[in-house]
VOPAGU-2260 file (C-alpha; in pm, 1 decimal, decimal comma):
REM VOPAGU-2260
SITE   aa  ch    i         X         Y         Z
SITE  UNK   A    0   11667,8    3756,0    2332,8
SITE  UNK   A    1   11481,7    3861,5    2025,0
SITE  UNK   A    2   11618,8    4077,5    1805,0
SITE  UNK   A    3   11546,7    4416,9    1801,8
SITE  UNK   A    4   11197,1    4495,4    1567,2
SITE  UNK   A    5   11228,3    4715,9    1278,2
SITE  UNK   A    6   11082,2    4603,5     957,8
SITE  UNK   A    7   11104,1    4229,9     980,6
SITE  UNK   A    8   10854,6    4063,4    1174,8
SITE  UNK   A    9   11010,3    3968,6    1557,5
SITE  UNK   A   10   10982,7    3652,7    1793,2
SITE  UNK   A   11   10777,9    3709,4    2089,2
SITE  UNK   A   12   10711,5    3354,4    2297,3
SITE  UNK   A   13   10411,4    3427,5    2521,6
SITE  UNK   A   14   10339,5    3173,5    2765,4
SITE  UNK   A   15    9998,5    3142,2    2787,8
SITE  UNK   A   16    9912,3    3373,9    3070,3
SITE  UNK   A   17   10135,7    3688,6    2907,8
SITE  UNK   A   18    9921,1    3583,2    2613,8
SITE  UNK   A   19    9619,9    3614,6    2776,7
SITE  UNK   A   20    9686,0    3932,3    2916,8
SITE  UNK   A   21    9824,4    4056,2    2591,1
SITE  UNK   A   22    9495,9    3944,4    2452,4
SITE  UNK   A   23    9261,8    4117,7    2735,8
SITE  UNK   A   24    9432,2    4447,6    2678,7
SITE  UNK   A   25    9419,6    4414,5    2320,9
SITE  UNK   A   26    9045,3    4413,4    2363,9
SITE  UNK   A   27    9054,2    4687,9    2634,8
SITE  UNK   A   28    9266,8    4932,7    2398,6
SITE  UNK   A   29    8993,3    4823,9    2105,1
SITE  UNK   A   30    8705,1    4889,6    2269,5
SITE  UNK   A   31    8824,0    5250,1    2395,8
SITE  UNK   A   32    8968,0    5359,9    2030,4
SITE  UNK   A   33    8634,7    5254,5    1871,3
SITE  UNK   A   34    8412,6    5456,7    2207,5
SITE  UNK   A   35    8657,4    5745,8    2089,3
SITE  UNK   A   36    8624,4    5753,0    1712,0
SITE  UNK   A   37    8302,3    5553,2    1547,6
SITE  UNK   A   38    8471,8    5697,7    1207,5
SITE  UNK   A   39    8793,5    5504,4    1173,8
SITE  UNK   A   40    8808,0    5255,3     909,4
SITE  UNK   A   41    9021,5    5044,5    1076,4
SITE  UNK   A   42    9183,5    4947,4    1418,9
SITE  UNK   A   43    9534,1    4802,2    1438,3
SITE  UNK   A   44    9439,2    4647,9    1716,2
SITE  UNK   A   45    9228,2    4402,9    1532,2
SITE  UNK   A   46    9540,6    4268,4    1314,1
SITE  UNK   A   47    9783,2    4261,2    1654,8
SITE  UNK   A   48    9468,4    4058,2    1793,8
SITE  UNK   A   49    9423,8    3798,4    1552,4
SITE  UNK   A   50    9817,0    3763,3    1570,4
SITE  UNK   A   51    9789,1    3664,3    1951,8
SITE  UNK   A   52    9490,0    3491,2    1843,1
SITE  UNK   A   53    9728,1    3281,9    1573,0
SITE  UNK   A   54    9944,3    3125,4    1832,3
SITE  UNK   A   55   10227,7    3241,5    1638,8
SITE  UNK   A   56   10577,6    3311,3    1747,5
SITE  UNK   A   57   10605,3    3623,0    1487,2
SITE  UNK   A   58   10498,1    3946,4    1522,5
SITE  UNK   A   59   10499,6    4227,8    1273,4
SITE  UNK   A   60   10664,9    4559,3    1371,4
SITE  UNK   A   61   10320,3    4728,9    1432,1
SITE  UNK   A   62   10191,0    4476,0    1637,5
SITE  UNK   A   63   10428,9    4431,5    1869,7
SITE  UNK   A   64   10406,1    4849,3    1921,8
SITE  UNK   A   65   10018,3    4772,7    1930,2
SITE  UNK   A   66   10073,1    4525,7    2170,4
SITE  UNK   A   67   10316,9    4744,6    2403,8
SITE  UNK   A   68   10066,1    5024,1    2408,0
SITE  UNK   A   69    9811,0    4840,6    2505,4
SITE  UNK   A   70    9969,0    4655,2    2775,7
SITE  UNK   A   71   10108,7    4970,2    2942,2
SITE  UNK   A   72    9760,0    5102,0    2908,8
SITE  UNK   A   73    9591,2    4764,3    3102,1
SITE  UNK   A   74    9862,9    4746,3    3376,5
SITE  UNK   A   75    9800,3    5039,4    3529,5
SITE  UNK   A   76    9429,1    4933,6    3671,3
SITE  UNK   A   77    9508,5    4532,0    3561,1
SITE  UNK   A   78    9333,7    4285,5    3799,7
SITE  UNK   A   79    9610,6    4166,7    4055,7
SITE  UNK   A   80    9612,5    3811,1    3869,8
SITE  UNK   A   81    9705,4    3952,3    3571,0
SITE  UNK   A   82    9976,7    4186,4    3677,2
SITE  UNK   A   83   10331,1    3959,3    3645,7
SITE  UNK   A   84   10242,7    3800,4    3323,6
SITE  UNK   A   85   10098,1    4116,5    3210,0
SITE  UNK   A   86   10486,6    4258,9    3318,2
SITE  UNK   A   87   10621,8    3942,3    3188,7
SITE  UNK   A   88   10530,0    3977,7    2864,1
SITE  UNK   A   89   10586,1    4412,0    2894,5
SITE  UNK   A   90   10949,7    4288,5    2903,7
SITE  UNK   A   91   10944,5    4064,1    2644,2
SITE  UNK   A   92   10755,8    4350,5    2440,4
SITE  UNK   A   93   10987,8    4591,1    2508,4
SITE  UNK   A   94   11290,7    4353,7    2486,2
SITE  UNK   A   95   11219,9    4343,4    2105,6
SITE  UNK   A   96   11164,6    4685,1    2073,9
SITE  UNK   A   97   11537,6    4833,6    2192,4
C-alpha cells in the first residue's frame, strides 16, 4: 500500500485502464473549471494531467487530490466501461490519501 500523501510525492500504479479513466476525467474536470472561470491563470488539472500523461509511478500531493476530485466527479455519470477501473484506481487514490 502506498504511503499516506502529505508533502512527498506518493506511488500510485495505474494499470492502464484506471489510467485512462484517470486521464478522461482529468479532461472532464478541465474542461468544466475553464467553462466556469475564462479568468484563471492556471488549472491544476493541467500539471495532474501531464503526470498521468508521464507514465510515472509518482504523484505530487496536489495531484493525486486533483486526481481524486476529478474521478469522484466522472463516476457518477462514467460510461459503464469505465466504471471498475475508474473505482479501481478511486481506491488506489484514496488509499494514498488516509
Amino acid at each position: 500500500m502506498p504511503a499516506p500523501v502529505r508533502d512527498r510525492p506518493t506511488v500510485l500504479s495505474f494499470t492502464r485502464e484506471e489510467a485512462w479513466v484517470a486521464h478522461v476525467a482529468l479532461l472532464a474536470q478541465l474542461r468544466a473549471a475553464v467553462d466556469a472561470d475564462d479568468s484563471k491563470p492556471d488549472y491544476p488539472e493541467v500539471d495532474a494531467l501531464d503526470a498521468v500523461e508521464a507514465d510515472s509511478d509518482r504523484f505530487e500531493p496536489q495531484h493525486v487530490r486533483v486526481i481524486r476530485d476529478a474521478l469522484v466527479s466522472y463516476l457518477g455519470d462514467a460510461p459503464v466501461r469505465d466504471r471498475a477501473p475508474g473505482r479501481d484506481a478511486l481506491q488506489a487514490v484514496n488509499a494514498a490519501l488516509h
